[in-house]
C-alpha positions as CSV (number, residue, x, y, z in Angstrom):
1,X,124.4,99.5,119.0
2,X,124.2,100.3,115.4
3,X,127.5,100.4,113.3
4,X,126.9,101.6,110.1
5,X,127.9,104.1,107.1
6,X,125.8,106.8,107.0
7,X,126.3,111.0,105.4
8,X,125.3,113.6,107.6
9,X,123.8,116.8,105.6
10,X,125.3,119.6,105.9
11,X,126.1,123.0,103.6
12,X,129.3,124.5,102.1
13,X,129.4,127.9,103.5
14,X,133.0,129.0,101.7
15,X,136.3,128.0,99.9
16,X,139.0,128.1,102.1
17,X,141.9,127.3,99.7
18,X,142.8,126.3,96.6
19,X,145.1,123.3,97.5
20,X,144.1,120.4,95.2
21,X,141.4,119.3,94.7
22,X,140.0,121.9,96.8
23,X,139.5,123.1,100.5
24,X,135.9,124.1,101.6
25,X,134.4,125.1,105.2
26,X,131.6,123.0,105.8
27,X,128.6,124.5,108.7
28,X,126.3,121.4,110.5
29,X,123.8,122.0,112.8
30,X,122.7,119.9,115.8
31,X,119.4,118.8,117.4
32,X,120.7,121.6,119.8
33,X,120.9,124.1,117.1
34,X,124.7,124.6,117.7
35,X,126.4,125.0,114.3
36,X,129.8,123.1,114.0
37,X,132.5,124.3,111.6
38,X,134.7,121.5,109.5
39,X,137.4,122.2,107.1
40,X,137.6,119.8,104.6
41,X,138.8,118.8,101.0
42,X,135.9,119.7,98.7
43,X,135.9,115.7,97.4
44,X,135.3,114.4,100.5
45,X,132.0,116.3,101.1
46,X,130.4,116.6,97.4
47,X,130.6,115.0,93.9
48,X,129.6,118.2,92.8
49,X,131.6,120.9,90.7
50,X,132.6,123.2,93.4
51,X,134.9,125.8,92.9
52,X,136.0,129.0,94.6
53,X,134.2,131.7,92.4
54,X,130.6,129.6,92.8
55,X,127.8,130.5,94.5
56,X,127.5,129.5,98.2
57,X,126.2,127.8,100.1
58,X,126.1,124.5,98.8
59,X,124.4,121.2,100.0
60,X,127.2,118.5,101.2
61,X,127.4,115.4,103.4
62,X,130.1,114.7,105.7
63,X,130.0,110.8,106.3
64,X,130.0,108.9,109.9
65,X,128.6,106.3,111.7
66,X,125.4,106.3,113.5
67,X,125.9,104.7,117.3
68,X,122.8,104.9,119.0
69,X,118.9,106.0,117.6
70,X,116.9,107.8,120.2
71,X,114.1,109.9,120.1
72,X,113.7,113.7,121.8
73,X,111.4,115.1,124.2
74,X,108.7,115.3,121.5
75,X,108.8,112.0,119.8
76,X,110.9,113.6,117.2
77,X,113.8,110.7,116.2
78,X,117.4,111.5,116.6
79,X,120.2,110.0,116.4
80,X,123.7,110.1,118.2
81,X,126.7,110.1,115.1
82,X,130.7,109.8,115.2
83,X,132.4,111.6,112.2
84,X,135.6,110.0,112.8
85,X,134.6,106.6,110.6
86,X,134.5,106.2,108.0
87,X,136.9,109.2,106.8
88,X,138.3,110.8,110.6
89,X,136.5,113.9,109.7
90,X,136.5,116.2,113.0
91,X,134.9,120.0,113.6
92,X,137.1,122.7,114.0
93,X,137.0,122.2,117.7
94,X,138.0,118.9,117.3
95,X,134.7,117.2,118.1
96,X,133.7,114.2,116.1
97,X,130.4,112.8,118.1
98,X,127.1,114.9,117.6
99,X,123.4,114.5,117.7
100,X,121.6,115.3,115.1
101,X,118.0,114.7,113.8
102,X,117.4,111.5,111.9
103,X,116.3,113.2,108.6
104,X,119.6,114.6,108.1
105,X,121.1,111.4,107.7
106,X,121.3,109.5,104.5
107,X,122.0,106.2,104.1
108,X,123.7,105.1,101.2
109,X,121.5,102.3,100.1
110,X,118.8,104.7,100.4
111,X,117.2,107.3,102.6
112,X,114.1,104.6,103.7
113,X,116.8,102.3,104.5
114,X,117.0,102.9,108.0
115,X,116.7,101.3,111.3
116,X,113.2,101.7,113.0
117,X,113.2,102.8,116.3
C-alpha cells in the first residue's frame, strides 16, 4: 500500500466568496467520468493569483494520498486516492476517496517520480 503526498489536477470553475484569502469551487473528474464538486480556500488549491473578476476556469490541484495503483480494463494505469490527507479536503458530497487516472496526479518531487506498476 502506497502512502504518499501527491496533488490531484483539477480546474477552478468559480469564486464562491470573498472570505479571506478567497473561496473557489473546484470541478474533478474521475476514471468514471463523474465530476465531483469541492469548495475550498483559493490557497489551498493554487499558488496562483486568483481572484473573483478573473477568467475561469483555472488549473488547480487538490492534494491526497494515493492508496493503491491499479490499472483499467485497457491497460490504462489508475490509481485509487484519499483527499482527506494531507489537508481533509472532502467533495461537496462529502466523499474523500476517488479513482482517478494516473496522469492527473503529480507528485511533488516530480511528475516521473512515481511508483511503477
Amino acid at each position: 500500500m502506497t502512502h504518499d503526498h501527491w496533488h490531484c489536477r483539477c480546474n477552478i470553475t468559480r469564486w464562491v466568496d470573498d472570505h479571506f484569502p478567497g473561496v473557489v469551487e473546484c470541478r474533478l473528474s474521475d476514471r468514471f467520468g463523474r465530476e465531483w464538486i469541492f469548495v475550498e480556500k483559493v490557497a489551498v488549491v493554487t499558488t496562483a493569483p486568483i481572484d473573483p473578476d478573473g477568467a475561469f476556469p483555472q488549473p488547480a490541484f487538490i492534494a491526497c494520498e494515493v492508496i493503491s495503483w491499479g490499472h483499467d480494463e485497457s491497460g490504462r494505469r489508475t490509481a485509487r486516492i484519499n483527499t482527506e490527507k494531507p489537508w481533509d479536503i472532502k467533495s461537496l458530497d462529502e466523499v474523500s476517496e476517488f479513482q482517478v487516472y494516473a496522469e492527473q496526479l503529480i507528485h511533488p518531487r516530480g511528475i516521473e517520480d512515481s511508483n511503477s506498476g
